[in-house]
C-alpha positions, 0 to 999 in steps of 0.5 A, a space after each residue: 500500500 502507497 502512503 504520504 504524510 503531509 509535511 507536519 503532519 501523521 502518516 495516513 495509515 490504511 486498514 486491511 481492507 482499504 485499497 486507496 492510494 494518497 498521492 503525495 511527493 514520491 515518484 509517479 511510478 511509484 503510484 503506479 505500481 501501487 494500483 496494479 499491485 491492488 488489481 493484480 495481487 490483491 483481486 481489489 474490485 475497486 481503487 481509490 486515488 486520493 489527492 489535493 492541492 498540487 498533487 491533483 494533476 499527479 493523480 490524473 496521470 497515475 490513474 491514466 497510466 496505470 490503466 492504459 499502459 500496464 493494466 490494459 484498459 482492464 480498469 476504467 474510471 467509475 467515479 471522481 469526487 471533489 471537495 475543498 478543504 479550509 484551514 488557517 495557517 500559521 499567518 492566521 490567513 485563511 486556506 482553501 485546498 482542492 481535493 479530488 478522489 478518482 474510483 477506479 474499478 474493474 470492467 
């Protein structure tokens, strides 16, 4: 399973059953890897990639990856939710951070 911290912050840590990727810094194969690694040797029925902020974009392209070059078009996007996240900063200045989370499941 592919985790990331946030800087400062806990590392997510997944239960047994939980076939999510979170998106963070590491290298985009890595993510890859990842899901193929849920589809193939875990018979996962579904993955979720979980991103925000900047790394939404890298999210996109894993999922793209992942089912056009090593899963072959087996997998196709179910579902994709987006939401925003609001906090304040050490400043005090408000936040806000996109987040997006895309499903994909098994054809």
């Amino acid at each position: 399973m592919v985790t990331e911290s946030d800087k400062g912050g806990e590392e997510i840590t997944p239960t047994k059953n939980d076939h999510t990727i979170f998106v963070g810094s590491k290298p985009l194969m890595n993510y890859v890897t990842g899901i193929v690694m849920q589809f193939t040797s875990h018979n996962a029925p579904e993955v979720a990639i979980k991103a925000r902020g900047k790394f939404i974009s890298k999210a996109v392209d894993i999922a793209e990856v992942a089912m056009k070059r090593f899963l072959d078009n087996q997998v196709h996007i179910h579902d994709i939710k987006t939401n925003s996240e609001q906090f304040t900063n050490e400043e005090g200045k408000l936040i806000r951070v996109s987040t997006i989370e895309l499903f994909l499941k098994r054809k």
